[in-house]
C-alpha positions as a printed NumPy array, in Angstrom:
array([[ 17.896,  -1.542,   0.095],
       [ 20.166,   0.777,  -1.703],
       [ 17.083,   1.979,  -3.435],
       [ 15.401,   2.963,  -0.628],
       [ 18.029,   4.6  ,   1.228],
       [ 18.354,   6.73 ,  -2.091],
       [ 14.766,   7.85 ,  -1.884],
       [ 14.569,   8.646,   2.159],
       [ 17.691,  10.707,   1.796],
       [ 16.422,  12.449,  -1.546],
       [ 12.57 ,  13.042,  -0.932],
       [ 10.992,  15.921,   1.273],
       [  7.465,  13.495,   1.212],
       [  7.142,  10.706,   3.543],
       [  8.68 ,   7.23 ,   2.254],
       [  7.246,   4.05 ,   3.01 ],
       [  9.501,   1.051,   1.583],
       [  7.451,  -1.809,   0.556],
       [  8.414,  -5.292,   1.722],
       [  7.254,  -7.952,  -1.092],
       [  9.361, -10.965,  -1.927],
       [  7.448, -11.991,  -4.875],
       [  4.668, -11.587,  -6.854],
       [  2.742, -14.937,  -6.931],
       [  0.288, -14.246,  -4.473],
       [  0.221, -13.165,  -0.492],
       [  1.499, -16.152,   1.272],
       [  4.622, -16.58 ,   2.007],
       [  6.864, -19.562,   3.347],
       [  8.486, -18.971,   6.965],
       [ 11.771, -18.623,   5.23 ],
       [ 10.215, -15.767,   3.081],
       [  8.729, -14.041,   5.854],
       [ 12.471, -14.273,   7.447],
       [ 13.828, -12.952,   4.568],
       [ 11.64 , -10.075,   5.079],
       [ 11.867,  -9.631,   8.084],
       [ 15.538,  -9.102,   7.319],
       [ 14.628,  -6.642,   4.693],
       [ 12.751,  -4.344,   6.997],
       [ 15.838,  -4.925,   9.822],
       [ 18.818,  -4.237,   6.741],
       [ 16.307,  -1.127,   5.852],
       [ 16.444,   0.304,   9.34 ],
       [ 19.837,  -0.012,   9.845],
       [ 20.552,   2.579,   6.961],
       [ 17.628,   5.081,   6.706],
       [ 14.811,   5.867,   8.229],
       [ 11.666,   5.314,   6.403],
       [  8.029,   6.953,   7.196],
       [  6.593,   3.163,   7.19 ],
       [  7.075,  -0.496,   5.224],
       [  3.883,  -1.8  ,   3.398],
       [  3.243,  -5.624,   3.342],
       [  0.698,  -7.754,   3.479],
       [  0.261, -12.035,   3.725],
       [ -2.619, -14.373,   3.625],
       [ -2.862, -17.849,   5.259],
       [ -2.16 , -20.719,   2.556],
       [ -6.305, -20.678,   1.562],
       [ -6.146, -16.627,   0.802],
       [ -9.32 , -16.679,   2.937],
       [ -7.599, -14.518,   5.857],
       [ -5.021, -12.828,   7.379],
       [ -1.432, -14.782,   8.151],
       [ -1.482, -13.716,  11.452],
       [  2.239, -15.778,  11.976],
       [  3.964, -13.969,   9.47 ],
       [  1.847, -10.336,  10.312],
       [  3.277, -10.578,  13.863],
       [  6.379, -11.064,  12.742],
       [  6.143,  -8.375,  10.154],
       [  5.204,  -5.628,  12.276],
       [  7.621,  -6.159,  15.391],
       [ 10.332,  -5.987,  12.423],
       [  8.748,  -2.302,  11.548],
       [  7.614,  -1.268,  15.515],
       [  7.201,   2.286,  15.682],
       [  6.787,   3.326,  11.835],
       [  3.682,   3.917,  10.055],
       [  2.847,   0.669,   8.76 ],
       [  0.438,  -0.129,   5.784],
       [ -1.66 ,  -3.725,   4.882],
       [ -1.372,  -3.69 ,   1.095],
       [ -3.769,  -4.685,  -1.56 ],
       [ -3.482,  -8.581,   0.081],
       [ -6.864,  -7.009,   1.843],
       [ -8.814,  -7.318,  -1.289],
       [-10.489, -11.006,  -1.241],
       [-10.927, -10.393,   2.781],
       [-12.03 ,  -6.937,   2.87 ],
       [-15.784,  -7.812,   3.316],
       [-14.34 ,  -9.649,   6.868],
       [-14.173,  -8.381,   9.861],
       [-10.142,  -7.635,   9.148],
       [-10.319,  -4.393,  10.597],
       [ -9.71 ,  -5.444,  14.812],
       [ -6.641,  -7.772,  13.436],
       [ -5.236,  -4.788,  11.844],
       [ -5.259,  -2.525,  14.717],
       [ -3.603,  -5.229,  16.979],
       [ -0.771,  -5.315,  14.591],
       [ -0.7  ,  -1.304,  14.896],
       [ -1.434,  -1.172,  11.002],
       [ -2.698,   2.29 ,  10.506],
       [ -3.712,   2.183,   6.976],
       [ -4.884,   0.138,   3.711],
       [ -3.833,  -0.14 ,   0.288],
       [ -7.323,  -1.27 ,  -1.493],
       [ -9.176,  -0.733,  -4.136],
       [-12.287,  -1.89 ,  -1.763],
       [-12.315,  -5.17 ,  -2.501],
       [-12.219,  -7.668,  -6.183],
       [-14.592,  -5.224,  -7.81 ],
       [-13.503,  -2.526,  -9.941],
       [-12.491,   0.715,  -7.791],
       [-15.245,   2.797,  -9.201],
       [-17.51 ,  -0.291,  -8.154],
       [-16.393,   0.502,  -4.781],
       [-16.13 ,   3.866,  -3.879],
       [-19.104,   3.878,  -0.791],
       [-17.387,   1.077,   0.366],
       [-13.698,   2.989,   0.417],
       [-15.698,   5.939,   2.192],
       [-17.194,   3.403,   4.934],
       [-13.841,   1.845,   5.568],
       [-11.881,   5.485,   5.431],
       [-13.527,   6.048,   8.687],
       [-12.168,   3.166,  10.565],
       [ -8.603,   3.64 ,   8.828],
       [ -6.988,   5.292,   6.583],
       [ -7.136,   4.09 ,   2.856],
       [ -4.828,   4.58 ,  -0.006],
       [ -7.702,   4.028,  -2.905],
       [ -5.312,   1.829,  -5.511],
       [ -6.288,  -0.717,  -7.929],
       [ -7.297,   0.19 , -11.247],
       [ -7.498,   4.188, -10.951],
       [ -7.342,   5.759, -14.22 ],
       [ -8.52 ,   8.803, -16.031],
       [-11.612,   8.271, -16.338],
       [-12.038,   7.463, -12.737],
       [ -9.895,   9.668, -11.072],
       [-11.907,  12.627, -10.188],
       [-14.761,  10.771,  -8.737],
       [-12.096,   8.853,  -6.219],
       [-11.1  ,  12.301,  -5.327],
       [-13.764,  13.693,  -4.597],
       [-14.279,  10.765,  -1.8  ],
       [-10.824,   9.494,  -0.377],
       [ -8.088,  11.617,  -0.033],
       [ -4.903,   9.051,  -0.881],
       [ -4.496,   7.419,  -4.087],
       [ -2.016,   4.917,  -5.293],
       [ -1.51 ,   5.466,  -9.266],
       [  0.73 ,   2.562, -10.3  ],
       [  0.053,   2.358, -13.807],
       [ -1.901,   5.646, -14.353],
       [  1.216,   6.896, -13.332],
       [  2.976,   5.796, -16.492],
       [  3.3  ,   6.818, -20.191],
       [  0.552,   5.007, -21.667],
       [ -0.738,   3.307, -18.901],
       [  2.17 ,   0.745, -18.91 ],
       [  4.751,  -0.437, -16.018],
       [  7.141,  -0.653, -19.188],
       [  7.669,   3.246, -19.066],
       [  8.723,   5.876, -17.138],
       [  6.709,   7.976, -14.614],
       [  5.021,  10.767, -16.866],
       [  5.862,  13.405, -15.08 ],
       [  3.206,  16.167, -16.657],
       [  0.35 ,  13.779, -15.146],
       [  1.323,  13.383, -11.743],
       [  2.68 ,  17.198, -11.712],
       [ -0.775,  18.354, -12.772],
       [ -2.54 ,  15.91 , -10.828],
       [ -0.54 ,  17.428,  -7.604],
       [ -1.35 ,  21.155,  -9.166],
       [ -5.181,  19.87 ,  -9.177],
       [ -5.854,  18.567,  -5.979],
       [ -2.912,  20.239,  -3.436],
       [ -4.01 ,  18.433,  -0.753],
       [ -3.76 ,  15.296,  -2.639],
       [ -1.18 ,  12.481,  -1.618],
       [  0.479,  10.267,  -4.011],
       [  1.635,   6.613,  -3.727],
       [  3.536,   5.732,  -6.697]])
């Protein structure tokens, strides 16, 4: 919470905090969804954030927790909210009406399980019913064609020397990848 307090008082870009309790999937327990629900609450309280990011799944994966969505989004009522890469194994479903009910204005995906370069028409189709942050296995080789279709990228590991979550950001890449495409915006 600290953490993101730091960043929203530091940054002149738009923050937006993500809430994820763990990394074994998207569903969560009720007392997990609480527990992030207090995150987003203990967030508020101290900074103000552009948006969160979250995302959950029923128990099966095969849709959208709508429980622990609800609860989720009245936490973070009134910020720009974002449905992380949870979307993937749903994406081909009609998710898009669910998400707008929830006032979700945008998507973390890389446009389903295929690889991202797999699904660039896809990203395009979907970027005109919301907006997408293309994420999920961009890399150099990749990243100019994304670009040249969807205008928000998540980087994650491309962001990092050598390609690993092990090292720091390399600054030179995301610095020239700014200098290359100005109007580009970065999710780290």
């Amino acid at each position: 919470i600290n953490l993101a307090k730091k960043c929203v008082d530091l940054s002149i870009h738009p923050i937006r905090v993500m809430i994820r309790n763990h990394d074994n999937g998207f569903h969560y327990t009720k007392e997990e969804v609480d527990v992030m629900v207090n995150q987003i609450q203990d967030i508020k309280k101290i900074c103000n954030p552009t948006g969160f990011v979250f995302g959950c799944l029923n128990k099966e994966g095969n849709a959208i927790d709508d429980i622990a969505l609800e609860k989720l989004t009245n936490a973070a009522e009134g910020f720009s909210n974002t449905f992380h890469k949870a979307i993937e194994p749903i994406i081909d479903e009609d998710f898009y009406p669910i998400l707008e009910s929830y006032n979700i204005d945008r998507i973390l995906t890389q446009g389903g399980l295929n690889p991202i370069e797999e699904n660039i028409k896809k990203l395009e189709a979907i970027s005109n019913k919301i907006t997408v942050i293309a994420g999920g296995g961009i890399n150099e080789k990749n990243v100019k064609n994304i670009l040249g279709k969807i205008e928000n990228i998540h980087i994650g590991r491309f962001a990092r020397v050598n390609n690993s979550y092990n090292n720091n950001i390399d600054e030179k890449l995301v610095k020239s990848l700014l200098v290359n495409w100005h109007s580009l915006q970065i999710i780290l």
